[in-house]
N, C-alpha and C positions, 0 to 999 in steps of 0.2 A: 505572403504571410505578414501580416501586422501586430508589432507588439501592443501596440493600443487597443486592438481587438481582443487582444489575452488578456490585458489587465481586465476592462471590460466583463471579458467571460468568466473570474477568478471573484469580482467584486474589491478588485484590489485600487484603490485611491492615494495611495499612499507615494512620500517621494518616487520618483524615475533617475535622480540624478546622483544619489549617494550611492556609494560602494562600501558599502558598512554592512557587519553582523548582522545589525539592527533590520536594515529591509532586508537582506537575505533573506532572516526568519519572516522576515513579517511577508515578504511573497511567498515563501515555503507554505506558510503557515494558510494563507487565506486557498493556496490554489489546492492543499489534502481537504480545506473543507467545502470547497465547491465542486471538483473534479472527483466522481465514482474510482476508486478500485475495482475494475470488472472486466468479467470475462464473456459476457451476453452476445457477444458477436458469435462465439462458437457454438451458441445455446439458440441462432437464429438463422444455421446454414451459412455462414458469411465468415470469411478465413480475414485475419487481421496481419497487413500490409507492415513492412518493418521501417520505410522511408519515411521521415521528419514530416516532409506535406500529407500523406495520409493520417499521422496522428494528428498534425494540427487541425484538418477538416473534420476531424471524427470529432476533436475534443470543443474547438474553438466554434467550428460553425454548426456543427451539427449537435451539440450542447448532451455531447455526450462523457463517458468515462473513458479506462481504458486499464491495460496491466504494464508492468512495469516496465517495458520497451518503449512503450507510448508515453507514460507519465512521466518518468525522468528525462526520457529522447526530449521532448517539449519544452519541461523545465531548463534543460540545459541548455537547450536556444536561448531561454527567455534569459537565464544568467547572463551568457553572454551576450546579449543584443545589448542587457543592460550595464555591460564591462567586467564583470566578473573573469576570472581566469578561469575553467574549467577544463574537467577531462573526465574523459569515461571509462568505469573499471569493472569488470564480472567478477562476480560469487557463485558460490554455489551454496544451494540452499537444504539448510538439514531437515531429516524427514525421521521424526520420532519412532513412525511404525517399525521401521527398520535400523533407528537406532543408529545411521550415518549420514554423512553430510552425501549431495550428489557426484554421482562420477565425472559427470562435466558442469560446464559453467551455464546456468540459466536465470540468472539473475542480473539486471542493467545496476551498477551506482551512478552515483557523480561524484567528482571528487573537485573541492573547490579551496583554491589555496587563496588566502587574503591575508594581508599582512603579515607574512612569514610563519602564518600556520596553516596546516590544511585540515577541512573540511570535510565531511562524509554527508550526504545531504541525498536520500530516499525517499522519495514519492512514491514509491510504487510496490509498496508492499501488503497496505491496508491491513483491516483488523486490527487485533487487539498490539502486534509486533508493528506498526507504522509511528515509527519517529515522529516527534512533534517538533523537534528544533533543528538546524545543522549541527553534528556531533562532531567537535573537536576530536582528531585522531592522534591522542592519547592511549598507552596502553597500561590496564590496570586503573585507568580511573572511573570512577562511579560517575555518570551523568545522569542525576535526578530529572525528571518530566514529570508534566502530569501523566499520560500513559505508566510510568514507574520507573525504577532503574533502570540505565542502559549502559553496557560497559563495552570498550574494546580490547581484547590479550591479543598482545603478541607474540609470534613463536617462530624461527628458523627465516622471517620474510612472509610469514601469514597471520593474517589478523582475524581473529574470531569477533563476532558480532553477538552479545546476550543481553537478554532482560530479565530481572527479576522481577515478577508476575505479585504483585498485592494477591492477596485472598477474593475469592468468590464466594456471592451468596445469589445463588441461581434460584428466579423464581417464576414458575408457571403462568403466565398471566390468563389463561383459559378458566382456569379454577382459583388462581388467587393465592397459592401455597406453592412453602417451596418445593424443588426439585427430592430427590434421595440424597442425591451426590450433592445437598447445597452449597455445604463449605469446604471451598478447596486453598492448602496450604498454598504460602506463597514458594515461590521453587525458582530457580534462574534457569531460563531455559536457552537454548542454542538458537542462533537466529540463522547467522549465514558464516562462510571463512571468505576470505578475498584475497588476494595480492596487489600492488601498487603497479605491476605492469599495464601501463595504456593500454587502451583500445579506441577499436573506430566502429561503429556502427555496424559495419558489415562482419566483424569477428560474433555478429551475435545472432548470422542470418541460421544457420540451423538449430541452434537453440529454439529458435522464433517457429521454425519448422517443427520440429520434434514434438514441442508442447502442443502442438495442434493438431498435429496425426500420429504420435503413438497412443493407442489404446489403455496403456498407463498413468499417463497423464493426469493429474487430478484435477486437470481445468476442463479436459473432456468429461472427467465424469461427476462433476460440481459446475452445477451454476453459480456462481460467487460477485454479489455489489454490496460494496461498503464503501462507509463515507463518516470518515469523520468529525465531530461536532465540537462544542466550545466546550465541554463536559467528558465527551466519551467516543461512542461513534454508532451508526447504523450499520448492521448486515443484512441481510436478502440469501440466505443460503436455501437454494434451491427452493422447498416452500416455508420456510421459515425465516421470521424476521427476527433478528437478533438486537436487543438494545441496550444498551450496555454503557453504566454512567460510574465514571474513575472516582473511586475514596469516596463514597457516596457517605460512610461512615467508617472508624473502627479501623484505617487502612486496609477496608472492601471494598470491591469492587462491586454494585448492582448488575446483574444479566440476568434481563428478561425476555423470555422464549415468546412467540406466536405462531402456531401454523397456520397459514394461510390457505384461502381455496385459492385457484388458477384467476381467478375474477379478480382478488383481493392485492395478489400479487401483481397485474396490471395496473391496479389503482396506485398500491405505495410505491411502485419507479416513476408516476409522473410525481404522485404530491410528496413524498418522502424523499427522494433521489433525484427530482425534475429530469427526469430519462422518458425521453419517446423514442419508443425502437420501430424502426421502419418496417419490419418481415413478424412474423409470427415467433416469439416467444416461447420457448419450451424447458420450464423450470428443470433442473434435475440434481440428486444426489445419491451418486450407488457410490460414497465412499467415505470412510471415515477418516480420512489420511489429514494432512496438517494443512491451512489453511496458509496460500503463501503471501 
């Protein structure tokens, strides 16, 4: 594995020798907008491997994406190759349908301490909930993004994860007019809870199992790639493409719908998401559930 390869693959140019906020974000920042949020391996027969060298080869050589075991596992190399302190922490991630957070831990952080604070720094959650900056772990304070508010509470040794969501004005781009539901108030919604106990990679081998063969799952039953932009971000949900540009006005958010044929969806993963998937492709969405 070469970190010169990574920067490379990120489009990242920027120092390699500081240990500062500043490149923190600025690598954070360049590799959510080159590197997919996706689940396409499972949507292509192919189970996705939990060891460092298989996500580098999926993400660096094979100029693909990945989920959150992949994207922060990577990222956290690359912190540390570049001297960064870090360490790894699980969450569990809330699931609105049911109105609670999960009974186990499925969710990879990083947690990065510089200069006598520490750091919460998420790759790998995409959509419209993926952090743009490293979020000082502060509890109770507001941290403004473009994405929107993002706050951390603390309680008993547990930190909750939210974001207050700007306004929606959803619009059809098939016919040109908005949606029913166009405008949706803004609302703080639950992201994930954590604790500050370490981990090591392998506390998150069934996890990694679980999400890929229980029938539950909502990565089995959503195809899901998103990607980030200098604006907003890309989705790909199953046959629709989701686009979606932050404070577009009014403190609203633009999200524009398209459904795709199976043809159209091959097209926007290479020119939209530059994704070439090696096996056959099989979109799908039999779920309404939260988007992780």
């Amino acid at each position: 594995m070469n970190i010169q390869d990574y920067f490379e693959r990120i489009c990242y140019k920027g120092s390699q020798e500081k240990v500062d906020l500043e490149t923190l974000t600025e690598v954070f920042q360049h590799h959510i907008r080159a590197v997919p949020f996706e689940n396409l391996s499972l949507h292509c027969g192919e189970t996705i491997p939990l060891d460092l060298e298989s996500a580098y080869d999926k993400i660096v050589k094979r100029h693909r994406g990945g989920w959150c075991m992949e994207n922060n596992q990577l990222l956290s190399w690359a912190f540390q190759i570049m001297g960064y302190k870090v360490g790894l922490l699980s969450a569990r991630v809330y699931n609105p349908e049911r109105k609670a957070y999960s009974e186990d831990d499925n969710h990879l952080l990083i947690k990065v301490v510089l200069e006598g604070k520490t750091y919460i720094v998420d790759g790998g959650f995409g959509m419209a909930y993926q952090m743009w900056e490293p979020m000082e772990l502060v509890s109770g304070k507001d941290q403004p993004q473009t994405p929107g508010i993002f706050c951390f509470t603390e309680k008993d040794g547990v930190w909750y994860f939210h974001k207050v969501k700007r306004k929606k004005f959803r619009m059809d781009s098939e016919n040109n007019i908005p949606c029913p539901d166009a405008i949706e108030n803004m609302i703080c919604k639950d992201i994930y809870l954590f604790t500050l106990q370490p981990k090591m990679i392998g506390d998150f081998r069934m996890a990694c199992l679980q999400l890929q063969t229980d029938p539950s799952s909502m990565f089995l039953r959503k195809s899901i790639c998103s990607l980030q932009t200098t604006d907003g971000f890309l989705a790909l949900i199953g046959w629709t493409l989701i686009e979606t540009k932050y404070n577009y006005k009014d403190d609203t958010d633009l999200v524009v719908s398209t459904v795709l044929t199976s043809e159209e969806v091959q097209k926007i993963l290479k020119e939209r998401f530059k994704i070439r998937l090696d096996k056959t492709f099989v979109p799908l969405n039999t779920c309404s559930g939260p988007v992780f």
